[in-house]
C-alpha positions as CSV (number, residue, x, y, z in Angstrom):
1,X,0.0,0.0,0.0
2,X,3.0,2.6,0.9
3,X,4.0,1.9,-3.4
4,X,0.7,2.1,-4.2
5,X,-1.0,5.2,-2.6
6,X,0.2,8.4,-2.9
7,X,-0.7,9.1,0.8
8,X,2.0,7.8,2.2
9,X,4.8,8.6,-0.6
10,X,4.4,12.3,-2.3
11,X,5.8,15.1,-0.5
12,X,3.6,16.8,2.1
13,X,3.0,20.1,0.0
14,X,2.4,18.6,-3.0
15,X,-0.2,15.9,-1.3
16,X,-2.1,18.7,0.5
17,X,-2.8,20.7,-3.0
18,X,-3.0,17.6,-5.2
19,X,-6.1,16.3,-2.4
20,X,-7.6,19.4,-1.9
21,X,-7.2,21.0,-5.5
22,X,-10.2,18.8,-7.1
23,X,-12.3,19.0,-3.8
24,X,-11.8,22.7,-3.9
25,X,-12.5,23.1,-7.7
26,X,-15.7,21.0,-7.4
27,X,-17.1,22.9,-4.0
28,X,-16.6,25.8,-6.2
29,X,-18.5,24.8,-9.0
30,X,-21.4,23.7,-6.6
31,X,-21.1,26.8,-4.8
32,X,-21.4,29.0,-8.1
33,X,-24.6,26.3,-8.7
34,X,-25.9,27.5,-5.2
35,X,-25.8,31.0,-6.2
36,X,-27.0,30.9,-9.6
37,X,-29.6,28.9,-8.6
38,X,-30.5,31.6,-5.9
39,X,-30.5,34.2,-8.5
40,X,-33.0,32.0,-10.8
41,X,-35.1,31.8,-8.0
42,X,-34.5,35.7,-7.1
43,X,-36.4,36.6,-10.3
44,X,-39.4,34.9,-10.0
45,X,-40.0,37.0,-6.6
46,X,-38.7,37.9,-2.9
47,X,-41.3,35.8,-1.9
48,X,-39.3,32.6,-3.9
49,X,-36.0,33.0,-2.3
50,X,-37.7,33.8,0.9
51,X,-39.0,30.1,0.8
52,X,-35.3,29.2,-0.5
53,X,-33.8,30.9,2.5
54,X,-36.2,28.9,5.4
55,X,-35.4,25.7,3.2
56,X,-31.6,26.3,3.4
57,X,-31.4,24.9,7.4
58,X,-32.9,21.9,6.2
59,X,-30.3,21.7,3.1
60,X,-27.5,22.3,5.1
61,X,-29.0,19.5,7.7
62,X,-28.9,16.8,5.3
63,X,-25.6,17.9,4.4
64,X,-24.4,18.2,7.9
65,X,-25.6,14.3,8.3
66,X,-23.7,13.1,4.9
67,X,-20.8,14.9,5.9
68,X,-20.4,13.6,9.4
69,X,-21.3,10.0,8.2
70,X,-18.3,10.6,5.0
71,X,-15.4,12.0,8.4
72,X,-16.4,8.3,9.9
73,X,-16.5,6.7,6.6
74,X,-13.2,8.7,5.3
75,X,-11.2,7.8,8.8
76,X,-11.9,4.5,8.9
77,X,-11.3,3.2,5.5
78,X,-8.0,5.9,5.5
79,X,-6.5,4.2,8.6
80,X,-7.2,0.5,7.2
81,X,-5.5,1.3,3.8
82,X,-2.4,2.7,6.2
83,X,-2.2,-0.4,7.7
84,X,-2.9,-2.5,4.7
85,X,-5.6,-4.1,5.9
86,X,-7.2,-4.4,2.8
87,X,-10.4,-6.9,3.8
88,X,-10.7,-4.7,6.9
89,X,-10.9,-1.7,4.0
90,X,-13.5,-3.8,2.0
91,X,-15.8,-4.5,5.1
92,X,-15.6,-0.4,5.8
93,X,-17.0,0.3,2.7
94,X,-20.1,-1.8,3.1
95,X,-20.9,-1.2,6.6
96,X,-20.6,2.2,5.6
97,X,-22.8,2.2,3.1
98,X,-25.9,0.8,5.3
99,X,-25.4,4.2,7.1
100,X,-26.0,6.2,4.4
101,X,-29.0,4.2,3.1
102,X,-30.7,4.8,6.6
103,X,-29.7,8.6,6.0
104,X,-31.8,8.4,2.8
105,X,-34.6,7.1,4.4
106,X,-34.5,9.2,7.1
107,X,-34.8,12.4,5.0
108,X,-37.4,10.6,3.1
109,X,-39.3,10.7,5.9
110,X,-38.9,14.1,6.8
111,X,-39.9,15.4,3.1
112,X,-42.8,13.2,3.6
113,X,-44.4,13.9,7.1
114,X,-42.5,17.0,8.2
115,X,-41.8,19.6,5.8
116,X,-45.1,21.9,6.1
117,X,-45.3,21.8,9.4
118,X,-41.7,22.7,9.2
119,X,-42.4,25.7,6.9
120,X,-45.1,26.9,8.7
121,X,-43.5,27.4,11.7
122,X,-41.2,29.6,10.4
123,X,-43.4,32.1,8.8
124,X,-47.0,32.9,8.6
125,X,-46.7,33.8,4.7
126,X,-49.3,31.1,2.6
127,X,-47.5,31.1,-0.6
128,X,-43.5,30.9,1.1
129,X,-44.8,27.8,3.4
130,X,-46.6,26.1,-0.3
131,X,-43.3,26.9,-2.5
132,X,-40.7,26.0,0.9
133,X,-42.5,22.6,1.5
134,X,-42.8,21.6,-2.8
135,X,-39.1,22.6,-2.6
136,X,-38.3,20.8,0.5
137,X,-40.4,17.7,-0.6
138,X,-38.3,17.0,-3.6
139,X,-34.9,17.7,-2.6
140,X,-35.4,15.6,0.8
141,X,-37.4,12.1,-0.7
142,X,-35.3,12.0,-4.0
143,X,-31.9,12.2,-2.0
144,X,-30.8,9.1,-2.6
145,X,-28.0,10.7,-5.0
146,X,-26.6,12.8,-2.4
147,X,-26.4,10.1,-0.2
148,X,-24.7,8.2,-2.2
149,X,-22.4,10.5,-4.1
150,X,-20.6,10.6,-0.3
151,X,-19.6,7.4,0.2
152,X,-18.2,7.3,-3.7
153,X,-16.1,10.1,-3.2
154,X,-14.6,9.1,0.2
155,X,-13.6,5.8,-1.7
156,X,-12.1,8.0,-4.3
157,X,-10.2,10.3,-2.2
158,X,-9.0,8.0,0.2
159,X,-7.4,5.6,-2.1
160,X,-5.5,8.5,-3.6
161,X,-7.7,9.4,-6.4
162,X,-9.1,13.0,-5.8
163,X,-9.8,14.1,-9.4
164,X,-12.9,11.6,-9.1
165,X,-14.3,13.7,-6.1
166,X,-14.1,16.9,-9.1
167,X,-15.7,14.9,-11.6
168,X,-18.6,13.3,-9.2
169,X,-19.4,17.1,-7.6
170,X,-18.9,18.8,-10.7
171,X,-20.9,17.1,-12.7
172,X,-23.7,17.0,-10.6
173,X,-23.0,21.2,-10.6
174,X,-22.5,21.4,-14.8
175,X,-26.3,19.4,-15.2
176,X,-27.8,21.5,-12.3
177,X,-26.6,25.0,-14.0
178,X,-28.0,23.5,-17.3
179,X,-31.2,22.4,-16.1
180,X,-31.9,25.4,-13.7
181,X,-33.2,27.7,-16.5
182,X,-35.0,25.3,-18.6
183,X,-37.3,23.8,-15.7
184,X,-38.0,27.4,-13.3
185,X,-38.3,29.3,-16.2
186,X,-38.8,27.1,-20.0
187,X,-41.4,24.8,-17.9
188,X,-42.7,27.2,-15.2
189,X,-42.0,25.1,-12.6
190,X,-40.9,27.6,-10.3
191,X,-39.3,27.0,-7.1
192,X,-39.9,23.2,-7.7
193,X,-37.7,23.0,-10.8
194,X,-34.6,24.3,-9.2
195,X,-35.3,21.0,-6.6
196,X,-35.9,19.0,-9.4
197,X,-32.8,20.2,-11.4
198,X,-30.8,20.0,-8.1
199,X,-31.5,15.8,-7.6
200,X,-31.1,15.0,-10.8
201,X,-28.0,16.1,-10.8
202,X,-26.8,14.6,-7.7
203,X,-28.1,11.1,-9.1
204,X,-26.0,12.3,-12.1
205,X,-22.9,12.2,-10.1
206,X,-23.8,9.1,-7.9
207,X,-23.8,6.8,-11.1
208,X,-20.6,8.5,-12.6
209,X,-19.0,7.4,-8.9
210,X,-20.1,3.9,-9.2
211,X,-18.4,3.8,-12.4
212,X,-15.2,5.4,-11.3
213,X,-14.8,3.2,-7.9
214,X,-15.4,0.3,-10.6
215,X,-11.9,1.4,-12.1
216,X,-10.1,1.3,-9.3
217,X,-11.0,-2.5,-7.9
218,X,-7.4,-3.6,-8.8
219,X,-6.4,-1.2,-5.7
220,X,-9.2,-1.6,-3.8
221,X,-11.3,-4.6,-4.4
222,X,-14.8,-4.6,-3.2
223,X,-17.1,-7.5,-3.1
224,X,-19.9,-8.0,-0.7
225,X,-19.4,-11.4,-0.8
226,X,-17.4,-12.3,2.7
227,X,-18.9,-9.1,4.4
228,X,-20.4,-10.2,7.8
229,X,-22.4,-7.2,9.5
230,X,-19.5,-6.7,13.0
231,X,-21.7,-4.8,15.6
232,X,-17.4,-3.5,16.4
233,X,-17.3,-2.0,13.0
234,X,-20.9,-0.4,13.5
235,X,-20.3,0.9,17.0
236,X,-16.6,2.3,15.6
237,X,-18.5,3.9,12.9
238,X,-21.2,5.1,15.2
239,X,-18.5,6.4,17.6
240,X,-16.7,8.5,14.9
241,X,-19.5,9.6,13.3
242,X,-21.6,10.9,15.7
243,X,-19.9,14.0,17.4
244,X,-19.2,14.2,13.2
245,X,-22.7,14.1,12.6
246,X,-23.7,16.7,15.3
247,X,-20.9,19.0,15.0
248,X,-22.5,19.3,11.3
249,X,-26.0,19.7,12.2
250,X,-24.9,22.7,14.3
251,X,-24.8,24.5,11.3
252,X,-28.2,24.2,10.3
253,X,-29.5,24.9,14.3
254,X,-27.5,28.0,14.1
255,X,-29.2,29.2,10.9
256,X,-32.8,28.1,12.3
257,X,-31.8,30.6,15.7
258,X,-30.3,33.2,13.1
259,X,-33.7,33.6,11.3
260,X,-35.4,33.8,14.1
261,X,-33.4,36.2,16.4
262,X,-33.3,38.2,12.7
263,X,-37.0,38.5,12.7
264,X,-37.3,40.5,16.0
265,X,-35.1,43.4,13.7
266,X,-36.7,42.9,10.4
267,X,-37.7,40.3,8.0
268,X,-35.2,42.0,4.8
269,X,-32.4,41.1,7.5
270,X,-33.3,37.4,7.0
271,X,-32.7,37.6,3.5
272,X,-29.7,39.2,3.7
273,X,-28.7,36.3,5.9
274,X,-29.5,34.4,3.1
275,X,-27.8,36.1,0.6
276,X,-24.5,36.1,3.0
277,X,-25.1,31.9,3.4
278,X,-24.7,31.9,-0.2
279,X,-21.6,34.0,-0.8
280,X,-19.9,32.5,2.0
281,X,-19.5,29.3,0.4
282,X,-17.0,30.5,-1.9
283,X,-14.5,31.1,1.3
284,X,-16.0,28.1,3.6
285,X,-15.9,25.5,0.3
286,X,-12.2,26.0,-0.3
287,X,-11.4,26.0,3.6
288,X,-13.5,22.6,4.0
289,X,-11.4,20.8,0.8
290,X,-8.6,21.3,2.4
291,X,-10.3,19.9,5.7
292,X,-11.1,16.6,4.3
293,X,-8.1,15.9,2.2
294,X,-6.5,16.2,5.6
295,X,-8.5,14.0,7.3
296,X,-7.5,11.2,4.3
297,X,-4.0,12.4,4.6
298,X,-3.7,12.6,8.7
299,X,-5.3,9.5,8.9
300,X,-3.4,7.2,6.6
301,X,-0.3,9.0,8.0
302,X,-0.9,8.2,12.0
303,X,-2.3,4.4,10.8
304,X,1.4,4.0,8.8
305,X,2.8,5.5,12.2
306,X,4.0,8.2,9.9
307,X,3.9,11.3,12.7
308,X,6.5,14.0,10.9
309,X,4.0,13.8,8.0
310,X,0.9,14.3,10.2
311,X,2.5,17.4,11.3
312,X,3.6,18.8,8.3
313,X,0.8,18.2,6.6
314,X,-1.7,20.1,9.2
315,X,0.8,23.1,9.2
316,X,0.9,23.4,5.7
317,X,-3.1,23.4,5.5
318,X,-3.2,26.3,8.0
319,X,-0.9,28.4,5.7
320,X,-3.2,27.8,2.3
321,X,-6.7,28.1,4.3
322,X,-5.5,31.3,5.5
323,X,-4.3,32.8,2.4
324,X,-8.1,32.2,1.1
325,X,-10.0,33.5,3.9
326,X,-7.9,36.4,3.6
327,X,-8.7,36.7,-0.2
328,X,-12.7,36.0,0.3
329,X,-12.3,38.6,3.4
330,X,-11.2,41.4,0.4
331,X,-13.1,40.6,-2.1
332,X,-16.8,40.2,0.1
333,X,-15.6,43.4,1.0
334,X,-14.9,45.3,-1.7
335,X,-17.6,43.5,-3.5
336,X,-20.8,43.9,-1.2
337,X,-22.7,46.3,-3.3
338,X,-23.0,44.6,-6.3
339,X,-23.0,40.9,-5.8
340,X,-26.6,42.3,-3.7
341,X,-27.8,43.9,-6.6
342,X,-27.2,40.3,-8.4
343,X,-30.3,39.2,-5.9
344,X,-32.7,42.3,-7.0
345,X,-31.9,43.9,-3.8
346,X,-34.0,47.1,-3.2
347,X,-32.3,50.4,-1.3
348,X,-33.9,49.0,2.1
349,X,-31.5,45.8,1.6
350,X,-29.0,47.2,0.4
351,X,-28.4,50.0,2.7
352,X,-28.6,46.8,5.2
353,X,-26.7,44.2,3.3
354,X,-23.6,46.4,2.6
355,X,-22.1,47.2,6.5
356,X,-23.6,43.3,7.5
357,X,-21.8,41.4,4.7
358,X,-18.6,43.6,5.4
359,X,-18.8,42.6,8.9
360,X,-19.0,39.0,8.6
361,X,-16.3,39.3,6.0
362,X,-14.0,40.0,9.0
363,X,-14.6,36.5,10.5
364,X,-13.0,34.9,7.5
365,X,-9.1,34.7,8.3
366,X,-10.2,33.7,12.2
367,X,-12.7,30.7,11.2
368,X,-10.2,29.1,8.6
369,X,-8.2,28.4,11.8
370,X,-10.5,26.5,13.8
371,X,-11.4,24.7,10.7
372,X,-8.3,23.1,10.0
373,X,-7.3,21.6,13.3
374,X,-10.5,20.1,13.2
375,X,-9.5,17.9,10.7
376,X,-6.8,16.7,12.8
377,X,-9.1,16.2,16.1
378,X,-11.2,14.1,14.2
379,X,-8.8,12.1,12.2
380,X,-6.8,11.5,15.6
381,X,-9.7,10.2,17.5
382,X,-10.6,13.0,19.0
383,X,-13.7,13.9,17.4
384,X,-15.5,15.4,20.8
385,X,-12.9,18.6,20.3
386,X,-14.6,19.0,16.9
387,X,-17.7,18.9,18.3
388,X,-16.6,21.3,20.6
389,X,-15.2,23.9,19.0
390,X,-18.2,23.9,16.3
391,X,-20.9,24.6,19.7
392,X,-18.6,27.4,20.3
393,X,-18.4,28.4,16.8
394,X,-22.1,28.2,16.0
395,X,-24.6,28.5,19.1
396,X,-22.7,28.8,22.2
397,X,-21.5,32.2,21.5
398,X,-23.1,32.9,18.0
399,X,-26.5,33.0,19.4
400,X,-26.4,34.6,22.1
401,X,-24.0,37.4,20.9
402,X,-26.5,38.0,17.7
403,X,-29.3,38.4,20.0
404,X,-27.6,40.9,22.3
405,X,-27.0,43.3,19.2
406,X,-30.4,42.9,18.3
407,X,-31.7,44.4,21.4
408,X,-29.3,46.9,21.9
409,X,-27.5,47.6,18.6
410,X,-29.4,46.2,15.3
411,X,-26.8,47.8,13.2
412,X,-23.9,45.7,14.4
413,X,-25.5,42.6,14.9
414,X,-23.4,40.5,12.2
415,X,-20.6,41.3,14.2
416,X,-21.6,38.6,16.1
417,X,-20.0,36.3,13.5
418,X,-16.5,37.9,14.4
419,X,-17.1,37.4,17.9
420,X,-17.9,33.8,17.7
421,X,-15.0,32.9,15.8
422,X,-12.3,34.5,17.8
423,X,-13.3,32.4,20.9
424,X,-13.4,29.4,19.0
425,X,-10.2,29.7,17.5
426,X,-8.3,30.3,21.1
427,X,-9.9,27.4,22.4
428,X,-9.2,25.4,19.0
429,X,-5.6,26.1,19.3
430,X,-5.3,25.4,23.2
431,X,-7.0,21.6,21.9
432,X,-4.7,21.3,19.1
433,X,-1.6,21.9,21.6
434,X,-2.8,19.1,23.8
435,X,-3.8,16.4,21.1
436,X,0.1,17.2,19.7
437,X,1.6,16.3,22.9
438,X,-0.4,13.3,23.6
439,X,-0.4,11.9,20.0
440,X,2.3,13.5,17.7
441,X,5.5,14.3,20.1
């Protein structure tokens, strides 16, 4: 395995770009889908991406889930492949897999017998709660290609193959973009042809995974044939990916308390939340592919006992993740004014969006810290620091700090964002400092 997978053999610099490159290049291109998509839905009213905007918790929440299932899934099949275990790898993959089949049927569920009563709780509005819950119904019960596009690419990128993350992501991205116009506006579907675009792309890019993991069977060989179900694979899975799992959801409880600690100032102040949750991505997506090519590369690297590389590979992520942020932190910035007009903004919203997207634009460089060493706590089994720093990050002091401003100073209440992320990143790094000295030195 140490011949074979480039993990353990090309030099830490090189590694970090040539994992994270494709990752980053495909969360690009489905954040650029994200925004067009919002701007599609923009011009068929305010009303439309209201409904977008109370959908987008639920969104991230079944992303939060496939992403803290894929940090299990990556860690454990990463770690085998170090120790070149390869039946160990195989019996990963399809105990795995059960876990994100019970994903899908979860959201199934939820699009099924949740989603109005979901939308109406969040606003009183008739026609946002009918075009939230036609939205919501789609994306959630036809998921089945998000929830397995995950476990595709983790195969991908942890046997050394990250190009096939790009071509599963961006794929899926390239068909959305395509089919966005043709179904909201060509067909008048509305709202519901942006989820209907959306999932048929993402089943797009499940199928082109299957086909790419079928390449690589000569390096990894996968066969459900001598897979018995081991309750100590499921419990290790569990175990990993449920701190994962939570620390993920987070996301989606903070934007739920956003919207609603928003409405005491003013509903326009919701949207531009929405409209920052959207640009964002283009900072946070590049930050995050270089989080999980370091959980493939951390992990490999402590299972081979390789602990130089561990090291050098975390401080070299640090370095790129903050020359982003510090790029996205200029050009949100400089850019506020007309990337709102790209959403219709009126004069209310924009006299609002400007100073507010500016603000949050401050938390970029601090975030990208806490970010990274996450990628080490949970690929050196210590996921509950992860978990940690993200209730700092998004409720603990989030919350509370955007509620203060609200009451007492409207005007600065995205500074909240910055606030958030400075605590987290001090207690991130006192974490980091501990998990060195008890697994690195």
């Amino acid at each position: 395995m140490e011949q074979t997978n480039i993990l353990g053999t090309m030099p830490l610099s090189r590694l970090v770009l040539h994992m994270s490159w494709p990752i980053m290049l495909s969360m690009l291109m489905q954040a650029v889908y994200n925004l067009v998509d919002s701007v599609f839905v923009a011009q068929i009213g305010d009303q439309a991406f209201l409904a977008l905007s109370y959908a987008y918790p639920i969104q991230t929440l079944m992303i939060a889930f496939c992403s803290g299932f894929g940090v299990a899934f990556s860690a454990m099949l990463s770690k085998r492949l170090g120790e070149g275990d390869l039946p160990g790898a195989n019996s990963c993959v399809f105990h795995g897999l059960l876990f994100f089949l019970g994903n899908w049927v979860l959201f199934l569920l939820f699009g099924l017998l949740a989603a109005p009563a979901y939308l109406r709780g969040c606003t009183g509005t008739a026609a946002v709660v009918g075009m939230g819950t036609d939205y919501l119904r789609v994306c959630c019960c036809l998921s089945i290609g998000m929830c397995m596009q995950f476990p595709l690419e983790r195969v991908l990128q942890s046997t050394g193959h990250p190009t096939g993350f790009m071509i599963i992501q961006g794929s899926g991205a390239v068909i959305n973009l395509i089919l966005d116009p043709i179904l909201i506006f060509g067909f008048d579907m509305g709202v519901t042809g942006a989820a209907v675009a959306t999932v048929i792309g993402q089943i797009t890019g499940a199928l082109i995974g299957l086909c790419l993991v079928r390449r690589i069977r000569r390096q990894l060989p996968l066969s459900p044939r001598h897979v018995r179900l081991q309750s100590r694979l499921a419990t290790e899975f569990a175990r990993i990916a449920a701190p994962a799992v939570l620390m993920q959801s987070l996301a989606s409880l903070m934007s739920l308390g956003l919207n609603a600690i928003l409405t005491l100032w003013s509903e326009t102040a919701v949207w531009v939340l929405g409209v920052y949750f959207k640009l964002q991505s283009f900072v946070f997506m590049p930050v995050f592919s270089i989080n999980n090519g370091l959980i493939s590369i951390i992990s490999y690297n402590y299972g081979a006992g390789r602990r130089d590389r561990v090291a050098e590979a975390n401080r070299f992520g640090l370095q790129v993740a903050l020359a982003i942020s510090l790029l996205g932190t200029a050009l949100l910035w400089l850019g506020a004014g007309p990337l709102l007009a790209c959403f219709q903004a009126g004069p209310q919203a924009l006299a609002m969006g400007v100073p507010a997207l500016r603000m949050t634009a401050l938390a970029f460089p601090v975030a990208a810290v806490s970010i990274i060493l996450s990628a080490s706590f949970q690929s050196l089994d210590h996921s509950r620091y992860s978990l940690c720093v993200s209730l700092l990050r998004y409720i603990v002091v989030l919350l509370p700090a955007a509620w203060l401003l609200v009451r007492l100073l409207p005007s600065c209440t995205f500074l909240a964002f910055l606030a958030a992320e400075c605590v987290t990143t001090l207690v991130a790094i006192a974490l980091y400092r501990r998990v060195s000295r008890e697994k690195l030195q």
